[in-house]
N, C-alpha and C positions, 0 to 999 in steps of 0.2 A: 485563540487556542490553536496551537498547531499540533500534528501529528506524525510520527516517523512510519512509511508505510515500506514494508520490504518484501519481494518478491522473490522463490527462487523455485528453478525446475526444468524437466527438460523444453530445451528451447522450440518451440513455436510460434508460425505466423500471428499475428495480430495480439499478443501479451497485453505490450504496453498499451494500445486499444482499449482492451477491455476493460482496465485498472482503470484507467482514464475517465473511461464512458462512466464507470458506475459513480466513480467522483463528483462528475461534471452532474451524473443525473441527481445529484444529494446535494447540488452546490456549494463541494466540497471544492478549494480552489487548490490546482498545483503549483506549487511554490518553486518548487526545483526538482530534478529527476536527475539520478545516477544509474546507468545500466551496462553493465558490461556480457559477452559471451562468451565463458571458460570451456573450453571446445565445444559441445554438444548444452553445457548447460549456461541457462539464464537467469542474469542476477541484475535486481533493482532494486532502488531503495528510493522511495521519493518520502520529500519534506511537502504535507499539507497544510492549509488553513481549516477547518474543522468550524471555525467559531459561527459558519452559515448555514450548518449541516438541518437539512431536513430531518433527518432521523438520530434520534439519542445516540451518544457516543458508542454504547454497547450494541445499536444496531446495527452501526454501520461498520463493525470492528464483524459480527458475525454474518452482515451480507455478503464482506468479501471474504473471510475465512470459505463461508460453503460456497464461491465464485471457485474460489482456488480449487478445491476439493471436485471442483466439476470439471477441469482444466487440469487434473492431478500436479497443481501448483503448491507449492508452501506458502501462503500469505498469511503475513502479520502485519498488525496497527498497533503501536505501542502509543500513548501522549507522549508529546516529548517532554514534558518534566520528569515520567518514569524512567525515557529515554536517556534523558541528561544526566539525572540520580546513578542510575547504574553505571555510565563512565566518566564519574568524577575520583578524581582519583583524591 
C-alpha cells in the first residue's frame, strides 16, 4: 500500500529531515521524493510504501498533520488509490 505525502510552507532548514525521520521512525519506506523552492516557499511531495507502517494509517496521516502544525507546515497523506481516483480523468 503506497501513500502520496505532500509538504508545503514557508521554506526552512531541515523540512525534508524531518518528513523523512518520522517515516523511517514508522518504517514507512520512501519511494521517491519531488521538492522544489518557489522563492521563499517549499514544496514536496513524496510517493511512500505504508504497507510496513507501525501505526494504523489514520495515525500516522495525524502524527504528521500536528508535525506540520509545529513547523507551521501544510502536510497531507492521501492513499494513493484516493490519490489516483481523484486525477483520473
Amino acid at each position: 500500500m503506497r501513500a502520496v505525502i505532500t509538504v508545503v510552507g514557508k521554506d526552512m532548514v531541515g523540512i525534508l529531515s524531518k518528513v523523512s525521520t518520522m517515516c523511517a521512525q514508522n518504517n514507512v519506506n520512501v519511494i521517491e521524493v519531488s521538492q522544489s523552492i518557489l522563492q521563499d516557499m517549499f514544496c514536496m511531495i513524496m510517493l511512500v510504501d505504508v504497507s510496513q507502517n507501525k501505526l494504523s494509517f489514520g495515525e500516522f496521516v495525524d502524527s504528521l498533520s500536528k508535525q506540520g502544525e509545529e513547523l507551521n507546515l501544510s502536510v497531507h497523506v492521501m492513499h494513493e488509490d484516493i490519490f489516483n481516483s481523484m486525477h483520473k480523468i
